[in-house]
Each structure stands twice: as C-alpha cells, then as structure tokens.
N, CA, C and O atoms as a Tinker XYZ file with bonds, in Angstrom:
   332  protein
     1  N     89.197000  137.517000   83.494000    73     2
     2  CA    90.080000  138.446000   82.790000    64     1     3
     3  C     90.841000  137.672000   81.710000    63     2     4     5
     4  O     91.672000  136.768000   81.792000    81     3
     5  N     90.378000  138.215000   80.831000    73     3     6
     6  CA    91.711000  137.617000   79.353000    64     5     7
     7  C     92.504000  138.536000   78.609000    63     6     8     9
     8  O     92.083000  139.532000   78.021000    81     7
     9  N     93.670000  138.141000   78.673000    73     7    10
    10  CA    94.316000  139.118000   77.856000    64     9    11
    11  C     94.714000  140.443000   78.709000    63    10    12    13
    12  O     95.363000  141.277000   78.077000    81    11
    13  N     94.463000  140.692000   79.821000    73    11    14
    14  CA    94.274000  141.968000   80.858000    64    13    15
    15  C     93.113000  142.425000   80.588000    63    14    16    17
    16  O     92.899000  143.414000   81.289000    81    15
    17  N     92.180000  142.159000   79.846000    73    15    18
    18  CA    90.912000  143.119000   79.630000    64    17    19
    19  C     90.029000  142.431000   80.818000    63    18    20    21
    20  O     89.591000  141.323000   81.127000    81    19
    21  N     90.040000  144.040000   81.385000    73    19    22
    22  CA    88.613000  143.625000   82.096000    64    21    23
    23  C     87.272000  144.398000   82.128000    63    22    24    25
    24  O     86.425000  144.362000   83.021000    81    23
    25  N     87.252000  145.040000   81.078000    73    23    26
    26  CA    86.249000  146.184000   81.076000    64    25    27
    27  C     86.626000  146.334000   79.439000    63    26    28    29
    28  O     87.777000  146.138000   79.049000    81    27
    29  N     85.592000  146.684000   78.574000    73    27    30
    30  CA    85.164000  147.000000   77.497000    64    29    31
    31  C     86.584000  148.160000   76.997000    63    30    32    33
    32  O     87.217000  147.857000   75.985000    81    31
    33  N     86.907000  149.220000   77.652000    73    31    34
    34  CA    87.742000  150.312000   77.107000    64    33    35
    35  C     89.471000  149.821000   77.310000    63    34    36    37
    36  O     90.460000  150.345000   76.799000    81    35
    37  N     89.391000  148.580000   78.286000    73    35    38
    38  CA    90.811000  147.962000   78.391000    64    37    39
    39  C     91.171000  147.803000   76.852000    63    38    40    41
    40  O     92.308000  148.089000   76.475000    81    39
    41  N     89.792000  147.152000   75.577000    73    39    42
    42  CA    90.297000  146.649000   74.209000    64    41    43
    43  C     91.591000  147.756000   73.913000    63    42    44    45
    44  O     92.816000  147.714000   73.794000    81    43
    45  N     90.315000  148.924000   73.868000    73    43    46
    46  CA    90.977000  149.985000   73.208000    64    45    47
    47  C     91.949000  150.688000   73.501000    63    46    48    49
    48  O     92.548000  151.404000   72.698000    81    47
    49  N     92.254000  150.543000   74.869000    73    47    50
    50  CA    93.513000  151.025000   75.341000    64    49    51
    51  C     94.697000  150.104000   75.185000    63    50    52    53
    52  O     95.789000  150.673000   75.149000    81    51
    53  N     94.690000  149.028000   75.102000    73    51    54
    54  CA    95.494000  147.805000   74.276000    64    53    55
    55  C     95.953000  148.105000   73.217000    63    54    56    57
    56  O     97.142000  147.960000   72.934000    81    55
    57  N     94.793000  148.730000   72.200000    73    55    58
    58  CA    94.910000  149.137000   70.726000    64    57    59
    59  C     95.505000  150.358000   70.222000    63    58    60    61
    60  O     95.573000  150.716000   69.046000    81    59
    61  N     96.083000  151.176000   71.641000    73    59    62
    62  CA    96.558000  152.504000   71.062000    64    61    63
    63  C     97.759000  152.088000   70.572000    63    62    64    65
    64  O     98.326000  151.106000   71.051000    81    63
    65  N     98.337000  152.898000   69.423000    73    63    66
    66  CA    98.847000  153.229000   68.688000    64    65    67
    67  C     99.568000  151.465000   67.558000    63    66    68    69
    68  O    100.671000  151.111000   67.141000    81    67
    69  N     98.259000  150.930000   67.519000    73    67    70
    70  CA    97.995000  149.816000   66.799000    64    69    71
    71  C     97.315000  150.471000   65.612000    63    70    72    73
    72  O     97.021000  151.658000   65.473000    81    71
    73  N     97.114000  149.383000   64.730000    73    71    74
    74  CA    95.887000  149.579000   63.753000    64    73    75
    75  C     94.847000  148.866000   63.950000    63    74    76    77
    76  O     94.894000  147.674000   64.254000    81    75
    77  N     93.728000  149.578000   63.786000    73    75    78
    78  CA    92.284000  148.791000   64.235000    64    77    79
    79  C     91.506000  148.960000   62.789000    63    78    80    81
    80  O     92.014000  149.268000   61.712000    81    79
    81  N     90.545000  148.757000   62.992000    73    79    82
    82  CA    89.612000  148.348000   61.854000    64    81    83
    83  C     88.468000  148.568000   62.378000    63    82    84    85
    84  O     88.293000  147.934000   63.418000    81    83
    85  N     87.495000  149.322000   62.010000    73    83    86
    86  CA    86.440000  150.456000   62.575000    64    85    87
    87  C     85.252000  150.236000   61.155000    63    86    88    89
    88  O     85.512000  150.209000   59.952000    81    87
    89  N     83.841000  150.095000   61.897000    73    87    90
    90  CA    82.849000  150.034000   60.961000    64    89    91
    91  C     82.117000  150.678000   61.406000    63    90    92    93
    92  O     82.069000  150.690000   62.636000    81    91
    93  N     81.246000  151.475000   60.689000    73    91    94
    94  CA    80.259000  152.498000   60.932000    64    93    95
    95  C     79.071000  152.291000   60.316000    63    94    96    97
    96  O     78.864000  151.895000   59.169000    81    95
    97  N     78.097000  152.673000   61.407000    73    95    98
    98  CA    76.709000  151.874000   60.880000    64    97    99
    99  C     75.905000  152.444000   59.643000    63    98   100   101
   100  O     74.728000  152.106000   59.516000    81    99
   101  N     76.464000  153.253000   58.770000    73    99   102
   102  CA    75.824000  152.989000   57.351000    64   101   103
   103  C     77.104000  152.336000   56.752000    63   102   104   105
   104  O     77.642000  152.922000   55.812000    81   103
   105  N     77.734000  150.965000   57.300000    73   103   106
   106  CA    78.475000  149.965000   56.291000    64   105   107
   107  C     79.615000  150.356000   56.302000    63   106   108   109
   108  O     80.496000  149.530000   56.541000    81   107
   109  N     80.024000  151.963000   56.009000    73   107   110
   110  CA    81.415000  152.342000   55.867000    64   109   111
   111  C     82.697000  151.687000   56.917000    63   110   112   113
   112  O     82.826000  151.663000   58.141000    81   111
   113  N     83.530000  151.192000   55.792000    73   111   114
   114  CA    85.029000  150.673000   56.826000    64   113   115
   115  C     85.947000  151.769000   56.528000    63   114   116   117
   116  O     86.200000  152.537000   55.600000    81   115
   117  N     86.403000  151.465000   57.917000    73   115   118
   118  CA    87.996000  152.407000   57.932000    64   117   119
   119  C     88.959000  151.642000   58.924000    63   118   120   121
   120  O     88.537000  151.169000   59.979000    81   119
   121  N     90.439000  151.538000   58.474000    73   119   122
   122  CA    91.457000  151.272000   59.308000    64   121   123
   123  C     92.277000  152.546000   59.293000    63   122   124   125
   124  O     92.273000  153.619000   58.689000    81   123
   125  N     93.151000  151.794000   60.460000    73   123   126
   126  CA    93.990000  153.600000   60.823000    64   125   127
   127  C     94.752000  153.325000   62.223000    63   126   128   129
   128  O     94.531000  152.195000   62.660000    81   127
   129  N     95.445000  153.980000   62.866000    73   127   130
   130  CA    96.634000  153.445000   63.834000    64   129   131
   131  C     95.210000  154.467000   64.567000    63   130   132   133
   132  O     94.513000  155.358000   64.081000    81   131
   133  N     95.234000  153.942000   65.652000    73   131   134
   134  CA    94.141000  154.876000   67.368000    64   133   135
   135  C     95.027000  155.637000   67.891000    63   134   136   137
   136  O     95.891000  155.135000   68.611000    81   135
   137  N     95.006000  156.670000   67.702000    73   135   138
   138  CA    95.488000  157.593000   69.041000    64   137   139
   139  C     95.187000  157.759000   69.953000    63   138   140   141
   140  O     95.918000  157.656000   70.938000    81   139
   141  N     93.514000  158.208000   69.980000    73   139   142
   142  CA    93.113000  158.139000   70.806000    64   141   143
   143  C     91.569000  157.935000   71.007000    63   142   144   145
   144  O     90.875000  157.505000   70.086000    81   143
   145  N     91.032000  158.266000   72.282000    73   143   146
   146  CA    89.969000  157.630000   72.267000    64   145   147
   147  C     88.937000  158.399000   73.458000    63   146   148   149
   148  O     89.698000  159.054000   74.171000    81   147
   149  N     87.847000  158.528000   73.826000    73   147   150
   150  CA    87.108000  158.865000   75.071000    64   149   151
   151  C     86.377000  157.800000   75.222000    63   150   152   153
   152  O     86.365000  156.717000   74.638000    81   151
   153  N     85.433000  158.483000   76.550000    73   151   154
   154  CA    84.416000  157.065000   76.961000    64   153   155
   155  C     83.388000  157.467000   76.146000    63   154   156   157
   156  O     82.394000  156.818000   76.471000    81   155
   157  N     83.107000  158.322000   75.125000    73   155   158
   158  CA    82.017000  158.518000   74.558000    64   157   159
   159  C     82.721000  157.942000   73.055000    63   158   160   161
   160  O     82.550000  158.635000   72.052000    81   159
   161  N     83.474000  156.714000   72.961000    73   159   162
   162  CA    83.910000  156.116000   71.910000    64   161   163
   163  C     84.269000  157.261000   71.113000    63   162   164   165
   164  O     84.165000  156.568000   70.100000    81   163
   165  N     84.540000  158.192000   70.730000    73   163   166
   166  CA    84.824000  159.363000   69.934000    64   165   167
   167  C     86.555000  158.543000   69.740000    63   166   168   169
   168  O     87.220000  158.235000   70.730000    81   167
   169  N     86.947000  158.349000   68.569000    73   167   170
   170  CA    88.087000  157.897000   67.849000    64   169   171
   171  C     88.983000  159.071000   66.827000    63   170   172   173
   172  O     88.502000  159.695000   65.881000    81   171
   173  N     90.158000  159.134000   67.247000    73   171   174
   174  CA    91.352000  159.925000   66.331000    64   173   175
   175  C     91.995000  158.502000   65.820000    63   174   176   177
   176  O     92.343000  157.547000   66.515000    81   175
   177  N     92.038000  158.624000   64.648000    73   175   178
   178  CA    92.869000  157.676000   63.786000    64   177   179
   179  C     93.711000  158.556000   62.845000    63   178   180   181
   180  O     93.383000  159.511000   62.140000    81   179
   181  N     95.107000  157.841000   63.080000    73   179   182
   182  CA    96.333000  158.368000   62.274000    64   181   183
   183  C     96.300000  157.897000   60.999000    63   182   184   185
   184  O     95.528000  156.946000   61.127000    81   183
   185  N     96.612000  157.924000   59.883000    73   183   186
   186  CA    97.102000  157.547000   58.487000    64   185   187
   187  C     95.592000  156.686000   58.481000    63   186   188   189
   188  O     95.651000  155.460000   58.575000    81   187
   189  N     94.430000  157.268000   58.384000    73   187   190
   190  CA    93.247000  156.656000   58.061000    64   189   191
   191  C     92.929000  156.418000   57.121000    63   190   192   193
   192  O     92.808000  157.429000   56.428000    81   191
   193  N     92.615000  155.253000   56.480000    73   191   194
   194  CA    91.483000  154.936000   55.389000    64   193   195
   195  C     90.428000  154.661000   54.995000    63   194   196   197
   196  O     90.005000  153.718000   55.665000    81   195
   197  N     89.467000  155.081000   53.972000    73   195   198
   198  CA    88.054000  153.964000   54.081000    64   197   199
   199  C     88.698000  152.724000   53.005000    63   198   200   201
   200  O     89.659000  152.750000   52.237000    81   199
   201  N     87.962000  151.937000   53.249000    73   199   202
   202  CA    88.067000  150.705000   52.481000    64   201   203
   203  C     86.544000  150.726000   51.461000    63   202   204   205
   204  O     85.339000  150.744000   51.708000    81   203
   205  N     87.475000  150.710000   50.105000    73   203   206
   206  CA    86.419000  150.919000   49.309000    64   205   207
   207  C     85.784000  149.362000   48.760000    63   206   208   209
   208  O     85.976000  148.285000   49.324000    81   207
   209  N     85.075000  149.568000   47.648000    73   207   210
   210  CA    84.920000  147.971000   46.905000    64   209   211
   211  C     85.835000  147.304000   46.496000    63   210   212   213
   212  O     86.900000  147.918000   46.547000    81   211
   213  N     85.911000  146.257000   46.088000    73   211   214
   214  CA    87.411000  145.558000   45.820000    64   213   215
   215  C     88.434000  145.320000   46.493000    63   214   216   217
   216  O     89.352000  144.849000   45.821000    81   215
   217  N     88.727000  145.519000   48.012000    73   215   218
   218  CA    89.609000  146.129000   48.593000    64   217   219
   219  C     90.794000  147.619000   48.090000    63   218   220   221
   220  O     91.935000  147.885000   48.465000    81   219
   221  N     89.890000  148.296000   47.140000    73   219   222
   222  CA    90.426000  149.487000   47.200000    64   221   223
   223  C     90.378000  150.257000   49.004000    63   222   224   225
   224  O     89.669000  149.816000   49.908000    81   223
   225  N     91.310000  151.437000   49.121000    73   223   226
   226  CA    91.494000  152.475000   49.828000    64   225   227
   227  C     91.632000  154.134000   49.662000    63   226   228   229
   228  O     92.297000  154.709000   48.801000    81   227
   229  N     90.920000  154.680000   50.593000    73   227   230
   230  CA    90.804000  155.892000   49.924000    64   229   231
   231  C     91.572000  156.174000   51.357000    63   230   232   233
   232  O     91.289000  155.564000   52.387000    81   231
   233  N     92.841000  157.449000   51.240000    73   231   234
   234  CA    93.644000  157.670000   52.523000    64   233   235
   235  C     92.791000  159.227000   53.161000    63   234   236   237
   236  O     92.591000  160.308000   52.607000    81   235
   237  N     92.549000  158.875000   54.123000    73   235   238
   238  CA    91.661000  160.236000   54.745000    64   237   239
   239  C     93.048000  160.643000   55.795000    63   238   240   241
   240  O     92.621000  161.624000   56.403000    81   239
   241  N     94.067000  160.454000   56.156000    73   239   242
   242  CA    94.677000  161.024000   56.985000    64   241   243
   243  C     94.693000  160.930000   58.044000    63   242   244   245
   244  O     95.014000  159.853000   58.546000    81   243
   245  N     94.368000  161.973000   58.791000    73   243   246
   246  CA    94.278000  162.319000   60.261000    64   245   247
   247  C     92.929000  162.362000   60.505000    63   246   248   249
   248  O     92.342000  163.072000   59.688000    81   247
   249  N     92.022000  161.711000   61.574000    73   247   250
   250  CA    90.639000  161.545000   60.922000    64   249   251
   251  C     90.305000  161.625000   62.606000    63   250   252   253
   252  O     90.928000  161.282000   63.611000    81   251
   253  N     89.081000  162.216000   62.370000    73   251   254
   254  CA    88.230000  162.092000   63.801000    64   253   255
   255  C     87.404000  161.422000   63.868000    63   254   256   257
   256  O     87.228000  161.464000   62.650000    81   255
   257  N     86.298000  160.469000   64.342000    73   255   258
   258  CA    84.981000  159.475000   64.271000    64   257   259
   259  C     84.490000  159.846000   65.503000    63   258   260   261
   260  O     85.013000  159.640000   66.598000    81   259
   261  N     82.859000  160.724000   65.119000    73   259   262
   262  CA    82.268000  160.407000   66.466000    64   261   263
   263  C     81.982000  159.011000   66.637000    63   262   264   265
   264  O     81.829000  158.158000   65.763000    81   263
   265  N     81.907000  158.844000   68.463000    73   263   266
   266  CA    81.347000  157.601000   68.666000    64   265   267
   267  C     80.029000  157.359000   68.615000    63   266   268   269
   268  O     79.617000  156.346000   69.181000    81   267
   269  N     79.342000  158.008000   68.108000    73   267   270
   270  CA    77.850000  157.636000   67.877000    64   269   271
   271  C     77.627000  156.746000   66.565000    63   270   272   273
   272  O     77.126000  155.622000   66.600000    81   271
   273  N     77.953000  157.228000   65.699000    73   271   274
   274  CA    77.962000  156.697000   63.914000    64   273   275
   275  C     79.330000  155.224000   64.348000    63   274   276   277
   276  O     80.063000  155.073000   63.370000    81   275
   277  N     79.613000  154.497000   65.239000    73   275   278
   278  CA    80.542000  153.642000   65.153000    64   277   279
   279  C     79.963000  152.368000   65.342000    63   278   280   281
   280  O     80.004000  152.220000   66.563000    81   279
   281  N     79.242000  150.959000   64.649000    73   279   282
   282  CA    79.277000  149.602000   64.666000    64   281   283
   283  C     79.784000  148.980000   65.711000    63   282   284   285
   284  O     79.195000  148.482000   66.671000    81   283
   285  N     81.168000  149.051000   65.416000    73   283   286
   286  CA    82.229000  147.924000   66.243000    64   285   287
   287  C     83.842000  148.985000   65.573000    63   286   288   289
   288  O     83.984000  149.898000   64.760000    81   287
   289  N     84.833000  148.134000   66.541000    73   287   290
   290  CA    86.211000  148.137000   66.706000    64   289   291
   291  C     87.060000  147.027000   66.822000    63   290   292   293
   292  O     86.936000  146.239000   67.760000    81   291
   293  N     87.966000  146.889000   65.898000    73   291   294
   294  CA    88.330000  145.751000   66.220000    64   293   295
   295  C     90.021000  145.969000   65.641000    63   294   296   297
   296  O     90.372000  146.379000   64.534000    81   295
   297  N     90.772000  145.600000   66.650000    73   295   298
   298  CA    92.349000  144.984000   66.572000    64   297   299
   299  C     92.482000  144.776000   65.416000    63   298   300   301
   300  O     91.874000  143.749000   65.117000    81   299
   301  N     93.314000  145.538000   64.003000    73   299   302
   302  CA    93.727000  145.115000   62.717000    64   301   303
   303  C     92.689000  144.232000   61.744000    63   302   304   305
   304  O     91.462000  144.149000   61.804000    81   303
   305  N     93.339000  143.801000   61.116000    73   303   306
   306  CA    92.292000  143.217000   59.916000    64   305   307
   307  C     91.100000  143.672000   59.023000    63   306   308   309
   308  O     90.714000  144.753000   59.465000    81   307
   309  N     90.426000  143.323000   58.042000    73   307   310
   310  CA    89.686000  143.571000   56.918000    64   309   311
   311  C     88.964000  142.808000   57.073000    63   310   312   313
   312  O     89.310000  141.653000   57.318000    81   311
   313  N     87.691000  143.181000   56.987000    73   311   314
   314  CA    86.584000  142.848000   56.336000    64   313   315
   315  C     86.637000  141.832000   55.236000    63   314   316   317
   316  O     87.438000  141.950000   54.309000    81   315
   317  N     85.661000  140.677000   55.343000    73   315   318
   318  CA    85.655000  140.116000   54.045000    64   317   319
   319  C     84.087000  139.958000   53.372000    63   318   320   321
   320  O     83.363000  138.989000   53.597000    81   319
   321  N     83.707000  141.152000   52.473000    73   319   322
   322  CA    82.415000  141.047000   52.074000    64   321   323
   323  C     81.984000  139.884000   52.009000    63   322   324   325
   324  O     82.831000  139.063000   51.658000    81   323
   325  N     80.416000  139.283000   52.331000    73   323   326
   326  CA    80.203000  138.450000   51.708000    64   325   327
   327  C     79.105000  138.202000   50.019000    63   326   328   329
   328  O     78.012000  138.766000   49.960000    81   327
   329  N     79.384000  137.722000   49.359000    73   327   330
   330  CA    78.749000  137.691000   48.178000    64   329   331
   331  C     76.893000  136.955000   47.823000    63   330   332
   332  O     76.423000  136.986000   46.686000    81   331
C-alpha cells in the first residue's frame, strides 16, 4: 500500500474534488476538478478544459466523460508534447 491506495479507484477517490488531467484516446487533453466518478470510469469534471496546441484552453464547464473514450487519469499537471 502507498499513499493509502490499494486498489486502482482508491487514485480517484483521493482525487475528488482535486484537479486531474484526463487523456482520451483520440489524443484529446482535458483538466478539470473530479466530482465524480463510477466503476465504469465515467468522469464529471467541474470548470473543465481541453488543452489545445500551444498550451492554449478551451473552457467546456461542467463536463461529463464516458469511461470508455478515456487513456489515463492523472493527479494535476499538463502534458508536455513532444516535438
């Protein structure tokens, strides 16, 4: 056990009402505070964004993500393209 996690959904329950950083498998990023969450990864993110090129942001709001279309999750931070 690290951190208290002992199971995969401990991350995310750690991460509520944090900001995480969410990638979706055609590439698209988004950060956003977790509200909430199921075991079918299905994600509500508060004050959501995608992260565009450049580190632009586009603000989507109140946002739902199925968990099917989701990469990874991860505790805060950005992406750093590589060139």
């Amino acid at each position: 056990m690290v951190n208290g996690i002992e199971r995969p959904l401990d991350l995310l329950n750690n991460a509520k009402g944090k900001e995480v950083l969410i990638k979706l498998k055609n590439n698209v990023q988004m950060t956003g505070i977790l509200l909430a969450f199921d075991i079918h990864i299905n994600i509500v993110l508060d004050n959501a964004k995608e992260i565009l090129e450049k580190g632009n942001l586009r603000s989507m709001g109140l946002t739902f993500l199925r968990g099917d279309v989701i990469s990874f999750i991860s505790p805060a931070g950005i992406i750093q393209e590589e060139d």
